[in-house]
N, C-alpha and C positions, 0 to 999 in steps of 0.2 A: 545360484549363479554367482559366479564373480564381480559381477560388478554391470551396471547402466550404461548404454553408451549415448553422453549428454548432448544437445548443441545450445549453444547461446548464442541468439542472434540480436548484435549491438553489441557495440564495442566502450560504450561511453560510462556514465557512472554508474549507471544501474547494473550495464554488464560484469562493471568489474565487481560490485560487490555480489552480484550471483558469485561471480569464482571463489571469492573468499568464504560468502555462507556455506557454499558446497562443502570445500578446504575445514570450516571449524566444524559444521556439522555432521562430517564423517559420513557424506552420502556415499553409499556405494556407486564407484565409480572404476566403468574397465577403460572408458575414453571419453575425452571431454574435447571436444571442437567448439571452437568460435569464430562466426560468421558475421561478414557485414556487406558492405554494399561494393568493397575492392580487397584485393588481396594485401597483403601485407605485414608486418612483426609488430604486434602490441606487447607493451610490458604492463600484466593487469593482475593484479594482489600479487607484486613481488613474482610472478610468473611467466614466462617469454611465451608466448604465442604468434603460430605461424597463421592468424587469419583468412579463413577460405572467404567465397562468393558466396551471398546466402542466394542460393539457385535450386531447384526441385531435386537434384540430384544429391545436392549435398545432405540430404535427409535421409539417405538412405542407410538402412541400420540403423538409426537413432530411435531412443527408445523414449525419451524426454526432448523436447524442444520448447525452451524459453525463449522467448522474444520481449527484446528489451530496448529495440530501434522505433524508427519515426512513426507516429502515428495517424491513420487518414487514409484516403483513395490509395496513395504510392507508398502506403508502409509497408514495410516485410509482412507484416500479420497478413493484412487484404492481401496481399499479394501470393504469401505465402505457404499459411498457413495450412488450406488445405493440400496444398501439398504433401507438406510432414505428414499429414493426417495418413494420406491414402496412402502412406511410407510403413504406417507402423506408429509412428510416434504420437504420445499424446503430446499436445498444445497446451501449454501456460502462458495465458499472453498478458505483458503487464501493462500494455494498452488499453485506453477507452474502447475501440469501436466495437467489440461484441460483450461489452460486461451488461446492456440492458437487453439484449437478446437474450427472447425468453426457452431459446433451445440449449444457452448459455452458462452453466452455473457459475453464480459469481460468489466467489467463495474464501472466510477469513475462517479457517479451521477452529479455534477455537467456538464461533458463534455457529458455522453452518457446516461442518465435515460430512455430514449426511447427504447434503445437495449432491457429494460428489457422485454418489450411487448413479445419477443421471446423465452422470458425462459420453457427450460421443466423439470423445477425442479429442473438443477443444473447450478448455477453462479458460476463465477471466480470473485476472488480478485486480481488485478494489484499488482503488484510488487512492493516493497513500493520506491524504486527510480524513477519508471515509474510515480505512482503515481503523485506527486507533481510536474511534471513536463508538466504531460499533461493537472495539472490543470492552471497552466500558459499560457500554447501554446492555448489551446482552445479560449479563448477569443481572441488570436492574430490572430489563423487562423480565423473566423468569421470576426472582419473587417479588413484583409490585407493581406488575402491570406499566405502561408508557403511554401517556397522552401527548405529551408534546413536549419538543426539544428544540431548542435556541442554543445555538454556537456559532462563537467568533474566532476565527482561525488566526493563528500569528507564524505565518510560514515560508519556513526556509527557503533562499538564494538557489540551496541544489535541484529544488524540488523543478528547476526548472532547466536542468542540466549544465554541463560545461561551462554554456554560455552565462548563465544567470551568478555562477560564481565569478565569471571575469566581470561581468559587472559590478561586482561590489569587490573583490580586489584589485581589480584594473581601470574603472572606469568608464567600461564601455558601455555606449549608450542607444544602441537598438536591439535591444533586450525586453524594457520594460517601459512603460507610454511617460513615464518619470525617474527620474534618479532614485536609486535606493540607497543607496551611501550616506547613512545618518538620517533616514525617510522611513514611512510605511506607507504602501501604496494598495487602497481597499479595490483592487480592481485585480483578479487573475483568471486569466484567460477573455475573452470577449463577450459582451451582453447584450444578452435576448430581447427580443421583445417585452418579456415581460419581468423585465429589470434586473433579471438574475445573472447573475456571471457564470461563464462556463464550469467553473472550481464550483461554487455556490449548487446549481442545478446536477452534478453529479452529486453532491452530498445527499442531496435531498431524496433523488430516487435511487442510487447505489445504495443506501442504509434503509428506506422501504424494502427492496429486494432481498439484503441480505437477513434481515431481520425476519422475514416472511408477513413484515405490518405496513400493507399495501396501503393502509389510510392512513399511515402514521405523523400527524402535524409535525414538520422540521423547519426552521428558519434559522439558512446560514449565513453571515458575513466573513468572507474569506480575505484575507489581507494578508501581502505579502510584505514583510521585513530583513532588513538586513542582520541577518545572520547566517551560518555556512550551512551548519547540519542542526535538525533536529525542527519539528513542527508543534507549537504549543497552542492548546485550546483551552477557550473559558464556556465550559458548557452549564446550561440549566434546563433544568428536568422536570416536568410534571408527571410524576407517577399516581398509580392506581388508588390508593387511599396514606393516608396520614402516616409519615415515617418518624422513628427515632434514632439521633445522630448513631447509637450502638448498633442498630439493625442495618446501617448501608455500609459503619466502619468491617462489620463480620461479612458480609454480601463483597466486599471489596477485597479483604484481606484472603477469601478462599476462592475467587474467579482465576481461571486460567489463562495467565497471560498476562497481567497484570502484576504488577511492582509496586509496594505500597507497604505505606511504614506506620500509620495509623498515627503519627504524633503532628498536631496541629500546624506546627512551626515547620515542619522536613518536610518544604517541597519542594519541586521538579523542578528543574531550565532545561532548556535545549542544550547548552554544554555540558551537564551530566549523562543528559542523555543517549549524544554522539555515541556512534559506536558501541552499543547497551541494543538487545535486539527485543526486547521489554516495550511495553508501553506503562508509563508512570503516572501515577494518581496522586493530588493534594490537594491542600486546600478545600475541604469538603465540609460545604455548611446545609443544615438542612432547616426546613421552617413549615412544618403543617405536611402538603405532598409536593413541596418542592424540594430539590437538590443541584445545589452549584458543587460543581468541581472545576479543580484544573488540572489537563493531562498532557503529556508530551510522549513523546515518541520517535525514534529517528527516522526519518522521512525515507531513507536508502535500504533499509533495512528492514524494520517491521513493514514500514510502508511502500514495501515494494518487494527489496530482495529476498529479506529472511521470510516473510510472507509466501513467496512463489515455492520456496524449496520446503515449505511447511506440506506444502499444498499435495508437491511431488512424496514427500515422506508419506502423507495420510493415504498414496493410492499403492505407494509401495506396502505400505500396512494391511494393506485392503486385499494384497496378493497373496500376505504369506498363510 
């Protein structure tokens, strides 16, 4: 065939870097629509867009549909989703509300592309902190087994769209429950009863899920900082039996999807990372069957956009 015909529903950061992933990744494409909640002209990666209604009908003939808007009761996805579905198109939705539904495959291709065998037309997008993290752990678990994993998240302004960037270059202040602007704030999203923050509690069973290691001890602290792009973590590792630093630098330097340069001193920020659709690995010390690392990843991209069209490329593979 000629070419997919795409929709993206949301118009905001994540939608726009859908368009650009599409654009650098050379998805086949014979029509690409984008939909939001009103009509009207976006200009998104350098591209004029006449923005439809995302509505049941606008899914018709669509062969892909990303959704990249509000998430909850009155998001596009709940709203929408099946729609697309009964249209034809499959669902990539980079929302929370069906990634722990277990009819659901929630899926980072490099760690789980097989899950996708089970799709019925609607996937989940990981969470873009979970994301880069289980693309790290995956090769660890494989050869050295996973007891338990401790990470502290240091994450970007966009991760929380539009608004969360005007907050740290404008100033605006009902954004986040404190100033970010020269701050870190250990609190994203709202906390449960049982002291965990919403960011926190998706780590912890999104990386169960994806991993297929349903008992797998995680303890996250998720902390947002002032910076634009790019999501850095300090993670540590209890693996299966005793490792040496040579046996994780080889384990690191051949996993898929990872970036990594093996010399002690070269490592990762979020401003290398911007716009890099990689996730990056440093700083890696090991001691008995423990392993620290620190990895980044841009939050727009692996963690989210370049992620969803991963996701669409693995089912287009899966046809030819």
């Amino acid at each position: 065939m000629n070419g997919y015909t795409i929709a993206i529903v949301g118009a905001g950061l994540v939608g726009e870097r859908l368009v650009s992933e599409l654009r650098r990744r050379e998805f086949p494409i014979q029509e690409l629509r984008v939909l939001a909640r009103s009509a009207r002209t976006v200009e998104m990666a350098g591209e004029a867009f006449e923005v439809g209604v995302a509505e049941p009908d606008a899914f018709e003939g669509v062969d892909f549909a990303f959704f990249a808007g509000t998430e909850g009761e009155k998001g596009a996805a709940v709203q929408l989703a099946s729609e697309a579905i009964s249209r034809g198109a499959v669902v990539i939705d980079n929302g929370s509300d069906f990634r722990l539904d277990d009819e659901v495959p929630l899926i980072v291709p490099e760690v789980n592309e097989d899950a996708l065998e089970n799709h019925n037309g609607l996937i989940a997008n990981a969470n873009c902190s979970t994301t880069q993290m289980v693309v790290t752990l995956a090769p660890l678990a494989k050869a050295f087994g996973l007891r338990k994993v401790v990470v502290s998240t240091y994450q970007a302004v966009s991760g929380s769209g539009r608004g969360g960037v005007e907050a740290l270059e404008d100033g605006r202040d009902d954004v986040y429950p404190k100033q970010i602007a020269g701050n870190a704030i250990p609190l994203i999203g709202s906390i449960g009863e049982d002291g965990l923050s919403t960011e926190e509690r998706k780590m912890v069973l999104e990386s169960r899920k994806i991993l297929s290691l349903p008992g797998l001890e995680v303890h996250a602290t998720t902390v947002r900082i002032p910076v634009h792009t790019g999501h850095a973590e300090s993670i540590y590792v209890e693996v299966g039996r005793d490792v040496e630093l040579a046996e994780v630098l080889e384990v690191f330097g051949s996993a898929p999807g990872i970036v990594f340069s093996g010399e002690a001193d070269d490592f990762p920020t979020p401003l290398e990372a911007a716009g890099e659709s990689g996730t990056f690995v440093g700083r890696i010390r090991v001691e008995g069957n423990v392993i620290n690392y620190w990895c980044v990843s841009d939050n727009l991209l692996k963690g989210a956009a370049t992620n969803a069209v991963q996701i669409a490329e693995s089912l287009v593979k899966a046809r030819v």
